[in-house]
N, C-alpha and C positions, 0 to 999 in steps of 0.2 A: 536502400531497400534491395536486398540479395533475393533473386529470380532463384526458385528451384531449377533442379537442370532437366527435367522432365519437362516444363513451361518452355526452356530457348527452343529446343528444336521446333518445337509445334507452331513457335509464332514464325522463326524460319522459314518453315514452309509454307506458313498463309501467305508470308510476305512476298515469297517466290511464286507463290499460284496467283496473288493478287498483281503482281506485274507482267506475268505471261498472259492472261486472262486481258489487262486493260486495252486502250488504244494506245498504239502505238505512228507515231508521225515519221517513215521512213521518206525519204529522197526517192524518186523517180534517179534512176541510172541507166544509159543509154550502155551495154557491153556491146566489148569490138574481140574479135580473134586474134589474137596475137602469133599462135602458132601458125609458122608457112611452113607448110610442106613441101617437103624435097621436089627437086625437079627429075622427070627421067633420067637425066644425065646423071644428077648423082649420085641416084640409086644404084646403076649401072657401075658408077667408079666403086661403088661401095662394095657393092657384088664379085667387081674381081677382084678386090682386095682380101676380103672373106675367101675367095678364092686361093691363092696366093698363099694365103696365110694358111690355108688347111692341106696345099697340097706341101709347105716344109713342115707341118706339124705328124704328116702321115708320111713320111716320106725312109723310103728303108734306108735303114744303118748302113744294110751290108752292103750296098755296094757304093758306100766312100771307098776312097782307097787314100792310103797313106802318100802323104807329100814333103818333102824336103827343104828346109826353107835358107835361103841366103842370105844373109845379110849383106848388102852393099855397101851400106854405110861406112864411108873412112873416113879417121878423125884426121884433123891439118894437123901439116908439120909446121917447123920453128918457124921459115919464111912469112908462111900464111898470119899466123897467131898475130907477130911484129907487124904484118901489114896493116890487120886490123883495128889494134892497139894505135897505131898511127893515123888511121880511119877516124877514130871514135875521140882521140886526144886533139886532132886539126877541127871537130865539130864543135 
């Protein structure tokens, strides 16, 4: 036996009025805070960091000035490499 489709909704929503409407049996719940709030201090670290962070974000261009860079880095010669190889081969 096929329901017109104009009958579902309307029993729908009896049946949703007829359950918000009845008694409901809820649990007693004891809630606790969870959220702890920051301590002065670390509002404080927070603070100059925000700091910090605002004064390179504002900070003029123009007076970088250009720098020159070295590299020190030297590769080993034949000695060293041999040393090595002999390091890593006695292990």
């Amino acid at each position: 036996m096929a329901q017109s489709p104009k009958e579902e909704p309307s029993k729908n929503i009896k049946s949703i009025i007829a359950e918000l409407e009845g008694d409901h049996s809820l649990k007693h719940v004891e809630t606790a805070e969870k959220n702890v709030l920051p301590s002065a201090e670390q509002i404080d670290q927070e603070r100059t960091q925000r700091k910090l962070i605002e004064g390179i974000e504002t900070f003029p261009k123009q007076q970088l000035k250009p720098a020159q860079t070295e590299e020190k880095n030297t590769l080993p010669d034949l000695t060293q490499i041999e040393q090595e190889k002999t390091l890593v081969s006695s292990s």
